[in-house]
C-alpha positions in Angstrom: -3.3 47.6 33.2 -1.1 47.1 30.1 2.7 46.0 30.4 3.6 49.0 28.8 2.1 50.8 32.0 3.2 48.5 34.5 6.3 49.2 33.3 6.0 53.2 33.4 4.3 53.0 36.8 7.5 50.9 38.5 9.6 53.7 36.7 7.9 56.6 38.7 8.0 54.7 41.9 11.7 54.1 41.4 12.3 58.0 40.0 10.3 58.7 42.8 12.6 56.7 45.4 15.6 57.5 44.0 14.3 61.7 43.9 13.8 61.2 47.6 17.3 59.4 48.4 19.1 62.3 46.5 16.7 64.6 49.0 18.9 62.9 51.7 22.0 65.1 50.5 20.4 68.7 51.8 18.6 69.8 54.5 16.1 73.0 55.3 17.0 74.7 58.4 14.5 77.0 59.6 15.2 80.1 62.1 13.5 83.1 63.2 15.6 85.9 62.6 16.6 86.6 59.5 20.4 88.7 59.1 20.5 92.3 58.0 23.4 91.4 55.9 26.3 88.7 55.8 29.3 90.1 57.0 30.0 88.8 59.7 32.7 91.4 61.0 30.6 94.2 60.8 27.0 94.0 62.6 25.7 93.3 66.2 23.3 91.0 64.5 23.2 87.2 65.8 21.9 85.9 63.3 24.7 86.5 60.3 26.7 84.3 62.8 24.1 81.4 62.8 24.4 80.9 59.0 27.4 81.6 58.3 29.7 80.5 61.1 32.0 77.5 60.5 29.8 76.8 57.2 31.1 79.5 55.0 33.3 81.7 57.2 36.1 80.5 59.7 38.5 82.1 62.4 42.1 81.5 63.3 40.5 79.3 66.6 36.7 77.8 66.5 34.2 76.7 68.9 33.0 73.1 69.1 29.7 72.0 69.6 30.7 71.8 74.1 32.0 75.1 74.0 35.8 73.7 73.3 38.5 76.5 71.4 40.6 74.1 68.9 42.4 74.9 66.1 41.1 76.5 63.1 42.5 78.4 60.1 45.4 77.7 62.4 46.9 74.2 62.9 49.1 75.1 65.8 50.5 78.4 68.0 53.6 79.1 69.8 53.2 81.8 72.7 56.2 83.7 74.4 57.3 83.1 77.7 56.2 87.0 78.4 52.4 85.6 76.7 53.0 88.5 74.6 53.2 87.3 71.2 51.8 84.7 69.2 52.9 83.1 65.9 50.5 81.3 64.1 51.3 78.1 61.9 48.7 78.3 59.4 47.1 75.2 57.4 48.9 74.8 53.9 46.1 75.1 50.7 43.5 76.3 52.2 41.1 78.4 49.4 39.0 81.0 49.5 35.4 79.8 47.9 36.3 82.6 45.0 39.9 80.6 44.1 42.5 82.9 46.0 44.4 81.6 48.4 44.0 82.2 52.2 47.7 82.8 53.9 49.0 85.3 56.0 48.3 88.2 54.3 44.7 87.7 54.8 44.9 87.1 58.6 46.6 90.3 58.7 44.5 92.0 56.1 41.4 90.8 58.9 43.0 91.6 62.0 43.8 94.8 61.1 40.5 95.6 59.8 38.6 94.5 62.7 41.1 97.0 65.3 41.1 99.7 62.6 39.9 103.5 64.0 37.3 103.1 61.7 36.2 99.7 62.2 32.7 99.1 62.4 33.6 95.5 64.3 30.5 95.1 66.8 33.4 93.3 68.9 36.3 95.8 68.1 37.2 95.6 71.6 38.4 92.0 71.4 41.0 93.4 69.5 42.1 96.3 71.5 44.8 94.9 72.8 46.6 93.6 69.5 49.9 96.0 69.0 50.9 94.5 65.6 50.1 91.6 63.0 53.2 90.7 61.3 53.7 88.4 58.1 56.8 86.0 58.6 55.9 84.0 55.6 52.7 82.8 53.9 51.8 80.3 56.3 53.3 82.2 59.1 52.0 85.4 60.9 52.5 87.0 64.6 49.9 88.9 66.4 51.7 90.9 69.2 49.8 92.1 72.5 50.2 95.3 74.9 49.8 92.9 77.9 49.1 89.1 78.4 45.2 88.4 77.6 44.0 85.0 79.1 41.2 85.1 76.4 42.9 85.7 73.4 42.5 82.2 71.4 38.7 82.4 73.1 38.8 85.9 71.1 39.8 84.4 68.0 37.1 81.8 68.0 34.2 84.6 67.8 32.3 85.0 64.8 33.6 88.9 64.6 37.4 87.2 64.2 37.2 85.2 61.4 39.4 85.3 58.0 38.5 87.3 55.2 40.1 88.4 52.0 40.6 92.0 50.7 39.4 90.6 47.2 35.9 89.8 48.1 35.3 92.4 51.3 33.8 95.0 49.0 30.6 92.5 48.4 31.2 90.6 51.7 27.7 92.1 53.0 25.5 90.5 49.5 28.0 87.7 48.7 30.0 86.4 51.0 33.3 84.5 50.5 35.2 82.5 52.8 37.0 79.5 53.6 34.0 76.4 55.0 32.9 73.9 53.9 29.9 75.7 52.3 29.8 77.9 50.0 27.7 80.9 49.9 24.8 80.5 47.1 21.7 82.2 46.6 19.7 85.2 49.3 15.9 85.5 48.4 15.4 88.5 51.2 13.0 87.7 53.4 12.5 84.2 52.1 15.9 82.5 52.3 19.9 81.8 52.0 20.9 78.7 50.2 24.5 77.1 50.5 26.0 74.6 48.5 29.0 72.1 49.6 32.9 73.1 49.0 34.2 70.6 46.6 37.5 72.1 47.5 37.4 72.3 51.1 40.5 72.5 52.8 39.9 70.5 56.2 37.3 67.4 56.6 34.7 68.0 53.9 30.9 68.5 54.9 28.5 65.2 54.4 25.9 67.6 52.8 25.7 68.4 49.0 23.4 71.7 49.9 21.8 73.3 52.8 18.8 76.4 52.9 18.0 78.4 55.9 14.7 79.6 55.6 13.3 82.7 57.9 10.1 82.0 59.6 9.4 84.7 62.4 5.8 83.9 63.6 5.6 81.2 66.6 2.7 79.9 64.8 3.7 79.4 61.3 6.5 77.8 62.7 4.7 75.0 64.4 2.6 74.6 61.6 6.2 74.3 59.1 7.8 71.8 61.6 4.9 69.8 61.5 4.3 69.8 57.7 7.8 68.2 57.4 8.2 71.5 55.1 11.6 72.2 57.1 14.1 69.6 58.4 15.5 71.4 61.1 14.2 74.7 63.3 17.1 76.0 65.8 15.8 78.2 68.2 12.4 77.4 68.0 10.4 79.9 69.1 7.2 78.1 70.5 8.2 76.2 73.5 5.0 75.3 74.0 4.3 73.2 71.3 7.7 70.9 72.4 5.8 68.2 74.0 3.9 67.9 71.2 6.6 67.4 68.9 8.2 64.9 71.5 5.3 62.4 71.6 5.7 62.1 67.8 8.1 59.6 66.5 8.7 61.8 63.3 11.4 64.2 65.2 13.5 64.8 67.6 13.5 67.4 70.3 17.2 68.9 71.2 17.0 71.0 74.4 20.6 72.4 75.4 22.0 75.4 77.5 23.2 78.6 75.1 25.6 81.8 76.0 22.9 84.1 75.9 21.7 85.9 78.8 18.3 87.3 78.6 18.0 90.9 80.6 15.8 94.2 80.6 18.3 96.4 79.4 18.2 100.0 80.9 19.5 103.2 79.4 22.1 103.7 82.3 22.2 107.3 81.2 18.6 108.5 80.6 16.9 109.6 83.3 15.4 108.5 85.9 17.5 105.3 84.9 20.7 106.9 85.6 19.5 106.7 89.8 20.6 103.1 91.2 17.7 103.6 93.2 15.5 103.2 90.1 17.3 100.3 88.8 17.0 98.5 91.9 13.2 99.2 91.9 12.8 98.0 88.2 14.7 94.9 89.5 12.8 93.9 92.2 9.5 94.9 90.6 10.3 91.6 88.1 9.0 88.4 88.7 11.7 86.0 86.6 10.2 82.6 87.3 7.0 84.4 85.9 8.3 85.6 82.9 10.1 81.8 82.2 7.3 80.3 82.7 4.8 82.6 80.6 7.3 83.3 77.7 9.5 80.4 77.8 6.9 77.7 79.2 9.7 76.9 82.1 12.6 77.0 79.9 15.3 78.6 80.9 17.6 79.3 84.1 17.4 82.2 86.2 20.3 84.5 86.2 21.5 87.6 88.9 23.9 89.2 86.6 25.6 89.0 82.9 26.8 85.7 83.4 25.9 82.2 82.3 24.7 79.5 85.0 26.9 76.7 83.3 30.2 78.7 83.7 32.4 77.7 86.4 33.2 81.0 87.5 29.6 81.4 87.7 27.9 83.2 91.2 24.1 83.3 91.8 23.2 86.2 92.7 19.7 86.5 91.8 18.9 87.0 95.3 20.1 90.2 95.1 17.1 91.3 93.1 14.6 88.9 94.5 10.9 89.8 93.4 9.8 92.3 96.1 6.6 94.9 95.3 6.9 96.5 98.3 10.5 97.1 98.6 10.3 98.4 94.7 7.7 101.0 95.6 9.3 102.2 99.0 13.0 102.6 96.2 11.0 104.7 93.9 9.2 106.8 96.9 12.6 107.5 97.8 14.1 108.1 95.0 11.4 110.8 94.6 9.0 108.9 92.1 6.2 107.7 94.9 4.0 108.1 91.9 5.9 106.3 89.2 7.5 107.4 86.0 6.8 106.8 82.1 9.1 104.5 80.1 9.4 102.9 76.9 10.1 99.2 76.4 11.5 98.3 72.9 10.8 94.5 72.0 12.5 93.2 69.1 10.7 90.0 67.1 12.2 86.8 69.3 9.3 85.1 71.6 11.0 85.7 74.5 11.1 89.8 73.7 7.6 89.7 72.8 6.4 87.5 75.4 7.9 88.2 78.1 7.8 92.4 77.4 4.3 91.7 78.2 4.7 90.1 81.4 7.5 92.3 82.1 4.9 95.7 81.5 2.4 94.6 83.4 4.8 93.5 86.4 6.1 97.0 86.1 2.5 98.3 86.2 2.1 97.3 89.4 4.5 99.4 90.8 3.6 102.4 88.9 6.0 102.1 85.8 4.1 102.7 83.1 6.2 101.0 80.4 5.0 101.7 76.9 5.8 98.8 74.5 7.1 99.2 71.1 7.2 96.2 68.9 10.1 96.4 66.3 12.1 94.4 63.5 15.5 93.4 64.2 16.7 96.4 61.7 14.7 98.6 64.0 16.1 97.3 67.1 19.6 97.9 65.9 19.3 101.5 64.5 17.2 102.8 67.2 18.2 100.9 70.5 21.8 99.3 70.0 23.5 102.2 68.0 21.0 105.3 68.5 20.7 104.1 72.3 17.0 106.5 72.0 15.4 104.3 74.6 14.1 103.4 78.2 14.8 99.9 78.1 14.6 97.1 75.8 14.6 93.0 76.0 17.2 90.9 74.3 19.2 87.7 74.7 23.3 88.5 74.4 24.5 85.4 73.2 28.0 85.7 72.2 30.5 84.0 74.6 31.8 85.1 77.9 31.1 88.6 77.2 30.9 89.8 80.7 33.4 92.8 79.7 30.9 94.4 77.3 30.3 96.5 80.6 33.7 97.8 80.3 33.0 99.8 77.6 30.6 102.9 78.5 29.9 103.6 74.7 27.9 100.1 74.7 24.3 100.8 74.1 23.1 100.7 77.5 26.0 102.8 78.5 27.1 101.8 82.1 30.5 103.5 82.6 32.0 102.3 86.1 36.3 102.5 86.3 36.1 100.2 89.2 34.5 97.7 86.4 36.8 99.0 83.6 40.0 98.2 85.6 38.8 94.9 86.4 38.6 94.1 83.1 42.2 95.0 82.1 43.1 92.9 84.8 40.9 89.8 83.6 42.1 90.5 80.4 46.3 90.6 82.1 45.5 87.4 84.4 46.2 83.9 82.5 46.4 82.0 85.9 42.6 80.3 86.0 42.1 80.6 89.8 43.1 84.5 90.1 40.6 84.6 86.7 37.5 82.7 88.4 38.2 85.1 91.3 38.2 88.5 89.2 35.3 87.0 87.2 33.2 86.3 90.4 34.0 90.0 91.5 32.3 91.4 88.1 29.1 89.4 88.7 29.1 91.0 92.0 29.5 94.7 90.9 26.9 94.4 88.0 24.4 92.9 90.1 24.5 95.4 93.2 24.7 98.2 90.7 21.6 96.7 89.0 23.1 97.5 85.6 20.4 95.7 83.9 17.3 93.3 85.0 18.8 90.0 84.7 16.2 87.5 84.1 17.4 84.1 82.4 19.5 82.2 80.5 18.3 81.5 77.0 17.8 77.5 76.7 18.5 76.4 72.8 15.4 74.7 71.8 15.9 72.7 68.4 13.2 70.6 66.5 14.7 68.3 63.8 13.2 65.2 61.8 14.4 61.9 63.8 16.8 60.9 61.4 18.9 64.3 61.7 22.2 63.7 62.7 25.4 66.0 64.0 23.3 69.1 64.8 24.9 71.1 68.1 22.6 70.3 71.3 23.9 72.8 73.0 24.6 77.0 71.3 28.0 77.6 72.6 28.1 80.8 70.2 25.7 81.6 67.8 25.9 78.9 64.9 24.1 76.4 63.2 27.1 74.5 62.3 26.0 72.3 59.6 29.5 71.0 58.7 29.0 67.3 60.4 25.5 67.1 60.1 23.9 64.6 57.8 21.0 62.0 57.7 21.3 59.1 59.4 21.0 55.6 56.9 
């Protein structure tokens, strides 16, 4: 070889080398669900949440990676002796990703969007409660209640709270513009969404130069993109039985955490026969849970007996209440005049556990002489037919937003349970800041869900992660539903 050559040759390897340092500044996230759109504030949809959340959009208050509310948008609150009224100090310079300022304007502009009549807020009833937003001065705003709410910073920190601007919410669903530490960049539907850092971030600036989520639904092709090395990162990976594989192979890193999202066969509470408690109780009972963990989630996951999460500690285990019984499921339906069964349909939307376990969950009904007929559909699907149309029997999903026990408050939700025993003991949850009388009024809920078998509560959705060893700062644990990328980085 020439010295001419040599010389070229050590210049590859050190373009090479220095191609594969700069590498070191992004990272490919990979997740199964892609989101219907990007506004946050305006869709049911998970998965806006767990690209956007903290990276590009931000609340008042926000979740840390154990489940912690601190400070946001917001450096520091004052509340009223009557709990009534909350003024805001807001963080000084703080930019929108488009130039404009963020100040008080804008947290009233967003409040008052999200508790609007016409709000289209999948969470408007956080807001329910808010009487006025007032503007004291740019860096200074007061939200003012009807009653004392124990949960109101907790509201703030949801996804469906955060900060926009009137400037940019005309395109918020195609470009979104907020406040993170990432800005919004690119969408290649169906492929990916690419973010780029904030050079002008107002808080602690992310470690990351760029960051891609990339949408792979199919159990399969994501095993085969993990181990490729062609992703960095999968959260929510949705092959749990390829885990030990990945764990006896020094090249990554297996992250298995607790999430908020409990998993339950969600009954029409108004179609018939579904509307009979008898029925409900029958469907209940005819459901093995440790068998559908352990064929769709290969053992992970914690079994629940009502809308509550195992790691709360207001939490009550009630899945005795609707302990796997065959017998006493058929002897419910014989009285409830349905000794031969009834026909159903069971909507599964794309996740592993829907798909998997509506299987197992069909044929366990089968058995009793439920004849569940199952319909495979996108999330689109899911959320036009099931969650706003409510045209169905009953449908698997995981609801993972926090704490959100008083969904059953509302009877318009769509598996439309409408109890005023339940509806007043919300308002009083929602009135009660002292934690013991809370636990207590929480621990009654659990109770009334699960004796009016509302829904078949199954599990609690375990957050199973896959990253490359040298990963660093990803959540363990899914307190909401984020893939807060704003301290991860690669370790040196």
């Amino acid at each position: 070889m020439s010295f001419r050559s040599i010389i070229l040759a050590a210049s590859s390897a050190l373009a090479l080398t220095a191609g594969a340092a700069a590498a070191k500044d992004s990272i490919i996230v990979a997740m199964q669900l892609e989101p219907p759109h990007l506004d946050p504030t305006s869709a049911a949809a998970g998965a806006i949440d767990s690209v956007l959340y903290s990276n590009v959009f931000e609340g008042l208050t926000r979740f840390m990676g154990d489940g912690a509310v601190v400070p946001g948008l917001a450096e520091s609150w004052e509340i009223s002796s009557d709990g009534l009224t909350y003024t805001f100090k807001l963080h000084s310079d703080v930019m929108f990703h488009d130039g404009t300022a963020m100040d008080s304007e804008d947290v009233k502009f967003s409040l008052d969007r999200a508790r609007a009549e016409d709000s289209t807020n999948a969470q408007k009833a956080l807001f329910a409660g808010i009487t006025d937003v007032s503007v004291v001065d740019p860096q200074t705003v007061t939200v003012t209640l009807a009653e004392p709410n124990g949960n109101f910073l907790f509201n703030l920190a949801w996804g469906d709270a955060v900060i926009v601007a009137p400037e940019s919410i005309d395109d918020i669903k195609t470009n979104p513009v907020g406040t993170g530490a990432f800005k919004f960049a690119n969408w290649v539907q169906g492929d990916k969404i690419e973010l780029a850092k904030n050079g002008d971030y107002w808080g602690t600036p992310a470690v990351l130069n760029s960051a891609t989520f990339k949408f792979i639904s199919d159990p399969t092709a994501a095993f085969a993109a993990v181990m490729a090395e062609d992703v960095d990162v999968f959260s929510g990976f949705p092959a749990p039985e390829n885990l030990p594989q990945f764990e006896a192979d020094p090249r990554f890193q297996v992250l298995v955490g607790s999430t908020e999202g409990e998993t339950i066969l969600s009954t029409n509470n108004q179609q018939p026969p579904f509307d009979d408690v008898r029925i409900r109780q029958a469907v209940a009972h005819a459901i093995d849970r440790q068998a559908i963990i352990d064929g769709a989630m290969f053992g992970y996951g914690t079994p629940i007996g009502s809308h509550f999460a195992p790691h709360n500690p207001a939490y009550v285990d009630l899945t005795g209440n609707s302990a796997y019984d065959p017998a006493k499921a058929k002897a419910l339906l014989a009285e409830a005049g349905m000794a031969d069964g009834f026909e159903t349909t069971l909507h599964l939307p794309p996740p592993s556990y829907a798909r998997r376990g509506g299987e197992i969950i069909a044929a366990q009904l089968a058995q009793v002489g439920i004849k569940a007929e199952i319909i495979n559909v996108e999330w689109a699907q899911w959320l036009e037919t099931v969650f706003r149309g409510k045209d169905f029997g009953l449908t698997i999903v995981s609801h993972t937003e926090p704490m959100d026990i008083n969904i059953y408050a509302r009877p318009d939700y769509y598996f439309q349970y409408d109890n005023k025993g339940f509806q007043e003991l919300m308002t009083g949850l929602n009135a009660t800041t002292d934690p013991g009388k809370r636990i207590d009024l929480m621990q009654q809920a659990q109770t009334i869900l699960s004796e009016d078998y509302v829904n078949g509560y199954l599990f609690q959705l375990a957050q199973l992660s896959v990253a490359k060893a040298d990963v660093q700062g990803l959540w363990t644990n899914a307190p909401t539903q984020a893939t807060d990328l704003t301290a991860v980085s690669w370790a040196k």
